[in-house]
N, C-alpha and C positions, 0 to 999 in steps of 0.2 A: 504494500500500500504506500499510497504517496500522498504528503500535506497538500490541500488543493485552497482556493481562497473563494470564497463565498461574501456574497453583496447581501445584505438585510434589504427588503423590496418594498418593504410598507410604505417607506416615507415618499416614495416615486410611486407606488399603485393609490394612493390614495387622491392626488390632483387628475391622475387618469383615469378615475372612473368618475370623478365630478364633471370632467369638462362633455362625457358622455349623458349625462345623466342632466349636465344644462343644456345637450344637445349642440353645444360646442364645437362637434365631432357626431357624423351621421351614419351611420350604418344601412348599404343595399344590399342585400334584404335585410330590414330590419330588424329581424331576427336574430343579426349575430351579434346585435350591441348587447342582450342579455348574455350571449355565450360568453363575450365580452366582458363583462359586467362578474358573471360568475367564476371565470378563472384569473381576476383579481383581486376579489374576496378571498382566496383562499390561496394565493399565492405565496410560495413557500422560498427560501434565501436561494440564489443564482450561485449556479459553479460557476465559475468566472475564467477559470485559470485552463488552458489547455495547454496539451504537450504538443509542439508545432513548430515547424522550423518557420513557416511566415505568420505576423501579424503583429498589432498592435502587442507592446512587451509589457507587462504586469508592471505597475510604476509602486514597484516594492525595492527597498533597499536592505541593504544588508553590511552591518560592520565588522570587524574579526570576530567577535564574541555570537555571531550569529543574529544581534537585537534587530527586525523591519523595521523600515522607516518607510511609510506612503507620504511619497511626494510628487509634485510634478514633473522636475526635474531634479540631476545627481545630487542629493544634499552635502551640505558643507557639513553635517558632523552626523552623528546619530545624534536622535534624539532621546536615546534611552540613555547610553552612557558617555556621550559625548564623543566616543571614538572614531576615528576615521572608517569612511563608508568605502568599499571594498567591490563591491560586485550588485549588480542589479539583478532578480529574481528570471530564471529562464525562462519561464512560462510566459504564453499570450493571453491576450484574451480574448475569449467566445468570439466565433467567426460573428455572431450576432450582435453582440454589444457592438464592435464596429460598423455593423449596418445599420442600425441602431442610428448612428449618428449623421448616416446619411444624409438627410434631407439639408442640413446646413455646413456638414464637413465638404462638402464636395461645394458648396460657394464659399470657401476661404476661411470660416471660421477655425480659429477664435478673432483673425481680425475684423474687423468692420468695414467688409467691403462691400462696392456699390450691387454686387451680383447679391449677395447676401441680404442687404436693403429693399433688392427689386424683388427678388423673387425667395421670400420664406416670411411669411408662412403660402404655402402653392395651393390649391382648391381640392387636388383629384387627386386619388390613391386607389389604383386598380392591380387585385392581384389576388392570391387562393387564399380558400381557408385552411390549408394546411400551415401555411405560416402567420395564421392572425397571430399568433400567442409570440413567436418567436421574432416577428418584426413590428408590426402593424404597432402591439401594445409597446412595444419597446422602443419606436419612431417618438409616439407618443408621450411617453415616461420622458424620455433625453431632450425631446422639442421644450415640453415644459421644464425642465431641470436646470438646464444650459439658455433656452433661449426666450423663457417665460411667456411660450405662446405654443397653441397646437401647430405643428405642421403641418396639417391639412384638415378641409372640414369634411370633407365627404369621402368615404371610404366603399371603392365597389369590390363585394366579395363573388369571384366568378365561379357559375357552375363548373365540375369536373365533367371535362371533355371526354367521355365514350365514345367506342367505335359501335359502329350501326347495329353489333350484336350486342350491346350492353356491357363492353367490357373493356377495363381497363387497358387504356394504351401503352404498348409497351413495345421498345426495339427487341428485347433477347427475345418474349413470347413469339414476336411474328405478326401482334395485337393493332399496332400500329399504322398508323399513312402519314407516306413523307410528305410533306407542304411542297416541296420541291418538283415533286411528280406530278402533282396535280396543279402546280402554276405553269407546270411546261406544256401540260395539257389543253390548260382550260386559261388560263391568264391571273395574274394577280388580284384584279378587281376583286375576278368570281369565284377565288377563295376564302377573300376578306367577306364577301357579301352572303357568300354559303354559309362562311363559319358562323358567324355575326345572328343570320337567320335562320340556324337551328334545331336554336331553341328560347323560352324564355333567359334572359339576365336572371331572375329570380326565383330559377329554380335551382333544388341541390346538386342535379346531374344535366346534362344535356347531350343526348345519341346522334352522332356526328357520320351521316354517309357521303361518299364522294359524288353521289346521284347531286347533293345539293348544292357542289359546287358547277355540277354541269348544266343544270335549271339554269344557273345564276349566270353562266356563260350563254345561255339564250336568253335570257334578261339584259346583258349587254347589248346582246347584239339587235335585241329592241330596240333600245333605247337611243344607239347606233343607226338604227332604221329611220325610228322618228326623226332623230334631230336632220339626218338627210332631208327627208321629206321638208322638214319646215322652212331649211334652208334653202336648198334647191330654188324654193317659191319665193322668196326675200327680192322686191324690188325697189327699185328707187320714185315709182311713180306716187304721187302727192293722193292726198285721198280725204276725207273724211271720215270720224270714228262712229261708224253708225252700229252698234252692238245687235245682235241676233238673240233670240231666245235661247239656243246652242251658245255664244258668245257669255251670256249671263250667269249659265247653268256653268259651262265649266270653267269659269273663273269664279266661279261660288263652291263649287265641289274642288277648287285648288285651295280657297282660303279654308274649308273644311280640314284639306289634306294636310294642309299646312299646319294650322292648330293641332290637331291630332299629333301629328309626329313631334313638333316639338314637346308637347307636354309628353311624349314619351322618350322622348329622349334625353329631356330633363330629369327624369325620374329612372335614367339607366335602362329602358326597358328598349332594348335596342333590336332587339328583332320584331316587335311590333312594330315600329314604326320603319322599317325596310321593309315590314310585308306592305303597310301602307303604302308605301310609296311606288312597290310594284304593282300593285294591285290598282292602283291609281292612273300609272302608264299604259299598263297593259289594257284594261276593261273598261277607260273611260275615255284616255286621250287617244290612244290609237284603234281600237275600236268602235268609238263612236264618231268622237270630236273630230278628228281628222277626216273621218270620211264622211263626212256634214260640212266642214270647211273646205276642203276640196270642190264640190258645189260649187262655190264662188271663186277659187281659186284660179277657175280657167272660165269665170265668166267674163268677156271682153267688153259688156256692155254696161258694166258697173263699175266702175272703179271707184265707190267708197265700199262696195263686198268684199274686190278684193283686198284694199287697201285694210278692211277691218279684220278680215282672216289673216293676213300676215300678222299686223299686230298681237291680236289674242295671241297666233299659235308662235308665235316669236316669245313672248312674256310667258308661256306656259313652260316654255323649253328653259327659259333661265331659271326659272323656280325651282324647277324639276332636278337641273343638274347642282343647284345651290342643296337640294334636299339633299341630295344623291350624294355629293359630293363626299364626305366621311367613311361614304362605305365604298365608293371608288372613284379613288382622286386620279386616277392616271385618264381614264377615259373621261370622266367630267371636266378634265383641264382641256384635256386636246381638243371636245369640243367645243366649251367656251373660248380658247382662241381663234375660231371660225365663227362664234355667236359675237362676239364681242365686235365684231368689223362690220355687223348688218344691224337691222333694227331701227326704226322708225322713232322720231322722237315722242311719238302716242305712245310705242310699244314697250319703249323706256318708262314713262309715266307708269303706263299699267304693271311694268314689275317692279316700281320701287324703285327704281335708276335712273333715273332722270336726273342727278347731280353727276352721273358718268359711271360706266361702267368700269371697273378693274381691270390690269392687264392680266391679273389672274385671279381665281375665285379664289384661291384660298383669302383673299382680301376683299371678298366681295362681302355685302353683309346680307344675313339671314335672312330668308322672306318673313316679312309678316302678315301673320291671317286679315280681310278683309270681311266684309257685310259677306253674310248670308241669304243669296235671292231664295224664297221659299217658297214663290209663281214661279218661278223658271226654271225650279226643280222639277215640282209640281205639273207644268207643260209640257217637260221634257220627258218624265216617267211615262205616263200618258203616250208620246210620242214613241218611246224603244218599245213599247210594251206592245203598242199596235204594230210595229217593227217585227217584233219578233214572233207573234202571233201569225204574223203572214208569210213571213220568212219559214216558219216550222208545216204549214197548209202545205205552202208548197211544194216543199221537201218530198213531204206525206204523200202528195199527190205527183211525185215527180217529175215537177214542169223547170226546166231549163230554167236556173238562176242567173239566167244576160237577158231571159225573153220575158216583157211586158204582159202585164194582161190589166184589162178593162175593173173598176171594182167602184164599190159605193160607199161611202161614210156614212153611218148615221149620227148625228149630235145632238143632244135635248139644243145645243145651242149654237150652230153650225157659225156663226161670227166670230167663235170665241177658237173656233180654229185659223188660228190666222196663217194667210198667205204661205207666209218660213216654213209654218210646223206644216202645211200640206204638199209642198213642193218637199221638205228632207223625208215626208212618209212615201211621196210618189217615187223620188228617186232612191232610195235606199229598199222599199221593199217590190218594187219594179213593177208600179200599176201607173197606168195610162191609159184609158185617161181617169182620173180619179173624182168623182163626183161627190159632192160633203152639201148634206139634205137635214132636213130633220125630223122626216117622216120617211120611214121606210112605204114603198111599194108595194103592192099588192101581190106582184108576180113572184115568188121567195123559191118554188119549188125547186126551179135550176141552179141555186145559187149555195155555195156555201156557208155558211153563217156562224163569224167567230165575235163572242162576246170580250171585251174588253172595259170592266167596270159601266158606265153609263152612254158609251160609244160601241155601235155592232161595224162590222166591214162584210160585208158582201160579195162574194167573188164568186164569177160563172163559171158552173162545173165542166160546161163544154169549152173552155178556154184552157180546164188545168188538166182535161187529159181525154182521152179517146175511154168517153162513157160506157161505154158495154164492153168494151175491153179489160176496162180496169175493174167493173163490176164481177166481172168472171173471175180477175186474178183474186179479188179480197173474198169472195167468195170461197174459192179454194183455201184462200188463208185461214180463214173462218172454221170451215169445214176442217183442217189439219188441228186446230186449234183449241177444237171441241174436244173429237177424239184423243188428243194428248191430255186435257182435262180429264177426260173421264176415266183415264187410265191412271192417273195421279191419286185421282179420288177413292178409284173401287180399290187400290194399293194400300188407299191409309185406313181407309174405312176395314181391312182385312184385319182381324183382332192378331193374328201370328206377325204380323209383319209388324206391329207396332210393339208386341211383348219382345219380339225376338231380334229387330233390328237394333243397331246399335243409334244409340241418338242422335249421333250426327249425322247420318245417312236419314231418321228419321225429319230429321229439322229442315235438311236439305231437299227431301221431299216436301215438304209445307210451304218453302219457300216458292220451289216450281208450283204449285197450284196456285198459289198467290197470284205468279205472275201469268200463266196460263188465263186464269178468270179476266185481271186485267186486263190481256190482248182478245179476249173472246169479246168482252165488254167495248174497246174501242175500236176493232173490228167489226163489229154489230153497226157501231154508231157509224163509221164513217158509208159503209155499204148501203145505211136507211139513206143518207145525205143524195146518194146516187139513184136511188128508186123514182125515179121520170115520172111524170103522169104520161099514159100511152094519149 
């Protein structure tokens, strides 16, 4: 055995569990400020001393008679018998006490320098729970001790990274993936942006597949798409800002987007708000909004449409890579230096830049959320819905998604569809010519008939397909559809096969009947739709 030297901890744990308990120092997930909290209550004296050829040296002395003397430097005597001091203790100290001192040793302290002045006490502290106790409280303990202030307020404790089977990562096991292979694969962004989304910040574990960094590499290369797109369309001609009901809605669903994600990303919660903001690109701006601005994009006989469609989709595109931007700085830089050289002084105004855009985002400043249109939400729901309603018909009925067909609007209030919303329903779900009534007709039998809340659309069955043709195929389908029913049914209905099968085989059956009834039922319906008066 060998003498070792030990720190009393009380009089350092007691300032650091105060500064937690005034909330001084924050804990994500809050949860760990208790863990926190409980293994400084009962903390017990520090070995201090290691056997180590590197590190900080024990500031213990020693005279001939063997008496210590703690100093900061070589003492001129002992202090027990006044003897000359001979040799300094060979021991270090704890790899941890040095890191410990981190946050202000590494800007120059103990002098008083400007780096020390600007930057400590710092905001953020990201890193695992395996070292709360071993750094985190001991950052802590020293910040206050040495420099009478926490060194940081906000402490993020990040879930344990699993592989996609639940288990610990590990190079000897084999458990692991190299960051390396799948940045050569798939790019940087889209591993930052895979990792990042998941799983929650606030969970204890998070299962980590390389599927999500490959999602996230088609999430580039959306985002890549769009900004072409918006770009490409950027012209110099003068215009007027005449806003769209599409124009209102998604610069109302950006100031939505916007809110959103930063309140989760002020609160750490970092894969929410990159699902947001995918989910934002993908299902709103390039799926809808683009293809509704395009409409005016190449209309020659407006130029305040198209002048308004650059703008919006020009201010959508800077927001978007401002949002973006944390989770992939390489692709949001390169294309903000292609945003930054186009743009309209409206399109400026509408994102917040109109005092000049940055020659790089990371300098750019944050969007901030705007008003909430809750008519142009409201219009525009309304509008995808009878969109998609039509879009799904025709599918059903499979008539060529380039070829028009004839069809009727009904409205309790046909003014209140205005002009926009009927020109992006005629050209997006491909009826022409489109009539909007407020009294349906008498003649119904030929027509299909999809309800959409207090609006019906009418569309001729002899326009979406060759009627006693298609009658005979759903017919048959009908007919296959039964018989597989009834074979499901007299199976479960069989008392041996339900004692004797094994459950999942059973459940799996249940499920086919389900869905068997379902297609008997909307095969039924669509084949009545087709019954002609002779």
């Amino acid at each position: 055995l060998s003498e070792q030297w030990f720190m009393d901890m009380k009089e350092l744990a007691e300032p650091a569990m105060e500064v937690v308990k005034e909330g001084r120092v924050r804990f994500t997930p809050d949860r760990w400020a208790q863990i926190y909290l409980d293994w400084l209550e009962r903390i017990r004296p520090w070995t201090l001393s290691r056997q180590l050829w590197w590190g900080h040296r024990i500031p213990i002395y020693y005279c001939e008679k063997e008496h210590a003397t703690a100093a900061k430097s070589w003492p001129d005597a002992c202090k027990v018998c006044d003897g000359t001091v001979v040799r300094q203790d060979g021991d270090v100290l704890d790899t941890w006490f040095s890191s410990a001192l981190w946050p202000f040793a590494t800007l120059g302290w103990p002098h008083q320098t400007d780096d020390l002045a600007a930057f400590y006490p710092t905001s953020f502290m990201n890193t695992s729970s395996q070292i709360l106790y071993l750094w985190i409280a001991r950052m802590v303990m020293t910040g206050l001790k040495f420099m009478g202030e926490v060194p940081f307020s906000d402490v993020l404790i990040n879930p344990t990274i699993l592989n996609n089977k639940g288990q610990r990562m590990s190079k000897s096991l084999g458990t692991g993936v190299d960051p390396l292979d799948l940045i050569n694969r798939f790019g940087a962004d889209a591993l930052r942006f895979g990792l990042t989304t998941s799983g929650s910040t606030h969970q204890q574990e998070t299962r980590f597949s390389p599927d999500r960094v490959e999602q996230a590499r088609n999430f580039a290369n959306k985002v890549w798409n769009v900004a072409r797109a918006i770009l490409m369309n950027q012209g110099l001609e003068p215009g007027q800002l005449r806003l769209t009901v599409a124009d209102r809605w998604i610069l109302s669903r950006l100031s939505e987007t916007v809110g959103s994600v930063t309140a989760d990303l002020e609160r750490f919660e970092f894969s929410g708000a990159g699902t947001r903001i995918s989910e934002f690109v993908w299902s709103e701006v390039a799926d809808w909004y683009l293809e509704i601005a395009k409409l005016r994009l190449y209309q020659e006989d407006d130029p305040d449409a198209r002048f308004t469609a650059r703008a919006v989709s020009w201010s959508l595109l800077s927001s978007i890579l401002r949002l973006l931007h944390p989770y992939m700085p390489f692709l949001t830089e390169e294309i903000w230096s292609h945003l930054r050289l186009a743009g309209s002084e409206d399109a400026r105004k509408l994102s917040q830049l109109d005092a000049g855009v940055p020659e790089s985002i990371m300098i750019a400043p944050w969007p901030e959320p705007g008003e909430v249109d809750l008519d142009a939400a409201h219009q525009m729901d309304q509008i995808m819905e009878i969109v998609r309603s039509v879009r799904t018909a025709r599918a059903e009925y499979g008539v060529d998604p380039a070829r028009y067909i004839s069809a009727t609007l009904v409205a309790p209030d046909p003014g209140a569809m205005r002009a926009e919303g009927r020109d992006v329903i005629s050209r997006l779900a491909r009826l022409r010519p489109l009539e909007v009534v407020s009294k349906a007709g008498e003649e119904r039998a030929k027509q299909l008939t999809l309800l959409i809340g207090e609006v019906a659309i009418y569309l001729p069955l002899e326009e979406m397909s060759d009627v006693g043709g298609e009658r005979e195929r759903l017919a048959k389908e009908l007919e296959s559809a039964r018989r597989g029913l009834q074979g499901v049914t007299q199976k479960l209905a069989n008392p041996n096969f339900s004692a004797k099968a094994p459950a999942e085989i059973v459940r799996r059956e249940e499920r086919r009947a389900a869905e068997l009834e379902e297609r008997v039922g909307r095969l039924g319906e669509q084949l009545d739709h087709l019954r002609l008066p002779e």
